[in-house]
C-alpha positions in Angstrom: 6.5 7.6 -24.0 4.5 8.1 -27.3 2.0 5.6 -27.8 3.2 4.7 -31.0 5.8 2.7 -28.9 6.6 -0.6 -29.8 5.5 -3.5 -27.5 9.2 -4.1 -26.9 9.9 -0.6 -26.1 7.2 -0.4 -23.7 8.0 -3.3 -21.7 11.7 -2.0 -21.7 10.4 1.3 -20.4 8.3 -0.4 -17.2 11.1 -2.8 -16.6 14.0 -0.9 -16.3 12.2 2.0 -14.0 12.9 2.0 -10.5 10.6 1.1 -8.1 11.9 2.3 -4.8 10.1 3.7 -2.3 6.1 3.8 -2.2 5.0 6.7 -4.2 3.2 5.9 -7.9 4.9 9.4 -10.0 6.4 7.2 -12.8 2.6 6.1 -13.8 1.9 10.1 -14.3 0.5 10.2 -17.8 0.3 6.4 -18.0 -2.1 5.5 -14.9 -4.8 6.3 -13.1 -6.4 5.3 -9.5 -9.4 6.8 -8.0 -8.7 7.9 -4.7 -11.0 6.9 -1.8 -13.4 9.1 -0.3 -12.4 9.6 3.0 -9.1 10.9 2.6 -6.2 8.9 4.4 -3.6 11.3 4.5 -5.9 14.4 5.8 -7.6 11.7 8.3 -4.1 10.6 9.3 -2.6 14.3 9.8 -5.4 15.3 12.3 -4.8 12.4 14.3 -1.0 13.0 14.5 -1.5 16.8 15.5 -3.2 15.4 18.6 -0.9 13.1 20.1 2.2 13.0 22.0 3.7 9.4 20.5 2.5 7.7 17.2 4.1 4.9 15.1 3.9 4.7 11.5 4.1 0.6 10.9 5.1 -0.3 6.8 6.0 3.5 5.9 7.5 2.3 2.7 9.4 5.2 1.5 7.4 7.4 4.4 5.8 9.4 0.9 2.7 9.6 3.4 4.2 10.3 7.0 6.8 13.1 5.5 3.1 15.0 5.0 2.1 15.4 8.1 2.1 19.2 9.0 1.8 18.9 13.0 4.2 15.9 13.7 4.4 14.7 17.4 6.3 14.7 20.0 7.5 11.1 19.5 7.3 9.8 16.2 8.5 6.5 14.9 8.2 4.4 11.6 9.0 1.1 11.1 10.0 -0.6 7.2 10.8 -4.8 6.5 11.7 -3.8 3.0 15.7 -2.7 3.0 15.9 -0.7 0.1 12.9 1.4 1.4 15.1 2.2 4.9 17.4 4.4 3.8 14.8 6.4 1.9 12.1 6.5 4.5 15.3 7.9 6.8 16.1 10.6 4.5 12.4 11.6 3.4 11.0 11.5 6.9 14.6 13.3 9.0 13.0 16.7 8.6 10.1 16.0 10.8 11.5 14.1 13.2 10.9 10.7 12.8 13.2 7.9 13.2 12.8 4.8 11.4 13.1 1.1 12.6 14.2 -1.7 9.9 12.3 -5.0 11.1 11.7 -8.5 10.1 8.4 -9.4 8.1 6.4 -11.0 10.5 8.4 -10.7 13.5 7.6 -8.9 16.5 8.0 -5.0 16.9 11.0 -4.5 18.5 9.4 -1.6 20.3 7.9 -1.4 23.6 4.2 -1.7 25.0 2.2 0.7 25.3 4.2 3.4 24.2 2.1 4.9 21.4 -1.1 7.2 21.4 -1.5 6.5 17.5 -0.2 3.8 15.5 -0.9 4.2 11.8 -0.6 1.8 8.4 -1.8 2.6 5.1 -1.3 -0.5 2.9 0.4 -2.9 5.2 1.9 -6.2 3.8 0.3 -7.9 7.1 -1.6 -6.2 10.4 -0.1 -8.3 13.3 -3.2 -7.4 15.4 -1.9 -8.2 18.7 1.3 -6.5 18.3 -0.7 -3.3 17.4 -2.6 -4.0 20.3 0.5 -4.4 22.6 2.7 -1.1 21.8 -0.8 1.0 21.9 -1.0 2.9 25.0 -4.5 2.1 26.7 -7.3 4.6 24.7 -5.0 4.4 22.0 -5.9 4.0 18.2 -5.6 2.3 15.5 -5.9 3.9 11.8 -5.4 1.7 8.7 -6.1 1.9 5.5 -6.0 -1.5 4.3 -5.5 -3.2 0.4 -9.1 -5.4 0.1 -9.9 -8.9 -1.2 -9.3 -9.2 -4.9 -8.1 -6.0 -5.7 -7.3 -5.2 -9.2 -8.5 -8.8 -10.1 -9.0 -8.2 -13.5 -5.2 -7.3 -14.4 -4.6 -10.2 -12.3 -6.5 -12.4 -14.3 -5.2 -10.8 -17.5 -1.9 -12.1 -17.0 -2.9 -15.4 -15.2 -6.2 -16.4 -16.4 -9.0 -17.3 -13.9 -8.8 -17.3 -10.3 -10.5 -18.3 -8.0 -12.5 -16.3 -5.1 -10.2 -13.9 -3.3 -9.6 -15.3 0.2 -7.7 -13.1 2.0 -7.9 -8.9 2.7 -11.4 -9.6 4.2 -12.4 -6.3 6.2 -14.7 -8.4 7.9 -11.9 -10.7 9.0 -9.7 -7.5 10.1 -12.4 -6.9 12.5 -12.8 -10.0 13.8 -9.0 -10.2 13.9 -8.5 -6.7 15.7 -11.7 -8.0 18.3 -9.7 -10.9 19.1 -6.5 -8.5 20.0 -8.3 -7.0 22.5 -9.2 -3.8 20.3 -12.8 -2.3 19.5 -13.9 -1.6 15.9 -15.2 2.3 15.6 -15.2 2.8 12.4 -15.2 0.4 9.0 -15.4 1.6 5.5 -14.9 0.4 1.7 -14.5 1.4 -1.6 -13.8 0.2 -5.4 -12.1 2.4 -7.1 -11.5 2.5 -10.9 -7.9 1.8 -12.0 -6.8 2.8 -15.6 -3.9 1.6 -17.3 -2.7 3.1 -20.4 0.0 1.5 -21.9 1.5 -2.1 -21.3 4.5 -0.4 -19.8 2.7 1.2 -17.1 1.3 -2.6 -16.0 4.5 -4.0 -16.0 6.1 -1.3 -13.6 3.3 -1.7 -11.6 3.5 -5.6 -11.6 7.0 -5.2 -10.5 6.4 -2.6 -7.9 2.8 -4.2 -6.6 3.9 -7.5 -6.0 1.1 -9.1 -4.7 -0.9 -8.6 -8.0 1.2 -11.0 -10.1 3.0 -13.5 -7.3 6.1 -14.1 -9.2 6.0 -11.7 -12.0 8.8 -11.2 -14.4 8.3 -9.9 -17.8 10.3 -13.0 -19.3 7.8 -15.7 -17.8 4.3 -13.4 -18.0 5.6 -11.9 -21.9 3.0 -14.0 -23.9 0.0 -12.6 -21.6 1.8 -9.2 -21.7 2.0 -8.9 -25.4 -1.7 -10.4 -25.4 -2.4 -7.3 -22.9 -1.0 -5.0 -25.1 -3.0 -6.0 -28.1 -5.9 -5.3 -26.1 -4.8 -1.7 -25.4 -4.0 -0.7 -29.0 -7.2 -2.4 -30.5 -9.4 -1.5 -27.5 -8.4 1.6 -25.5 -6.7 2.0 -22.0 -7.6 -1.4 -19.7 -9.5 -1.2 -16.9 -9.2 -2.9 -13.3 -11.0 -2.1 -9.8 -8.7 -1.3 -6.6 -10.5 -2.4 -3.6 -9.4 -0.7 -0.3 -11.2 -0.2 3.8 -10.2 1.6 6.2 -10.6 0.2 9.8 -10.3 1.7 12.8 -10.1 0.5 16.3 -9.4 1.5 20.3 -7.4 -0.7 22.7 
């Protein structure tokens, strides 16, 4: 959309765009993440080429498991989200994989010690134990995880000041996987510079991203939205920090 777009037309744009599914291609053009530096996906891929069983836990629309070039043997993916099921099932059929709807916060209805390799990249929640208990013993755990206060300043954009992030520690996801019963190999973190271009692009991403924003709708955040918007057209593209780790651990 040309940025000589009205505030109203903007917010129209990023609120009637779906947001199935876990990939960020509506942003193109609008958005912009650094990526981290070690490379999920390619990390991710090698692992899977050297395993017989593997579990993929919050696939979202499997955008990242469909990737995988050497799949294994046995290869499942679980999603608590509905509408991202029947997409994850459609995207991730060619290689294999079958995909298990569950319960946020319920158990895996999947049995122990079945998996080489379980995987996550951006999980809702890491259930430590039950990783722990479906991982076959010498099996890993590879995660790449959302970290405390991540984009914080969009957050505080559109609510004002918070207060010190307490959750999304990667300290406390190691002490958390310890207590599973799983060792710690490997622990790494990054901020990464997120761009955002137009006041459109925030407001798919608020929708989409719903942990940003608790709550978010356009018609109870539009003051701070059009306050947001200002910003952009008087100041240039706003910028926020992603914060992300990646942890992984051996039962």
């Amino acid at each position: 959309m040309s940025g000589e777009a009205s505030f109203d037309e903007l917010v129209a744009d990023g609120a009637a765009a779906p947001v199935d599914g876990w990939a960020f291609d509506w942003l193109a053009g609008r958005a912009t993440e650094e990526r981290p530096p070690w490379g999920y996906a390619r990390l991710m891929a090698a692992r899977m080429a050297t395993v017989d069983a593997a579990l993929d836990i919050d696939t979202g629309g499997g955008e990242v498991l469909a990737e995988v070039p050497h799949p294994p043997r046995l290869l499942v993916a679980t999603e608590a989200w509905p509408p991202n099921v029947p997409v994850a099932r459609a995207r991730l059929r060619p290689i294999g994989a079958t995909v298990v709807a569950v319960s946020p916060d319920a158990p895996l209805p999947l049995r122990s010690a079945t998996f080489d390799l379980v995987v996550s990249r951006h999980p809702v929640h890491t259930d430590w134990p039950e990783v722990a208990r479906v991982l076959r013993p010498g099996g890993t755990f590879l995660s790449q995880q959302i970290g405390p206060g991540t984009v914080r300043e969009l957050s505080e954009a559109i609510l004002g000041p918070l207060p010190p992030p307490a959750h999304r520690h990667p300290e406390q996801a190691v002490a958390d996987a310890e207590a599973a019963g799983l060792t710690v190999v490997d622990l790494r973190t990054a901020t990464l510079r997120t761009v955002f271009h137009d006041v459109g692009a925030v407001v798919w991403f608020l929708r989409k991203v719903i942990w940003t924003v608790p709550g978010f709708t356009v018609a109870a955040h539009r003051p701070a939205l059009a306050r947001l918007h200002e910003r952009i057209r008087t100041e240039g593209p706003f910028v926020a920090h992603a914060q992300r780790f990646l942890v992984e651990a051996r039962r």
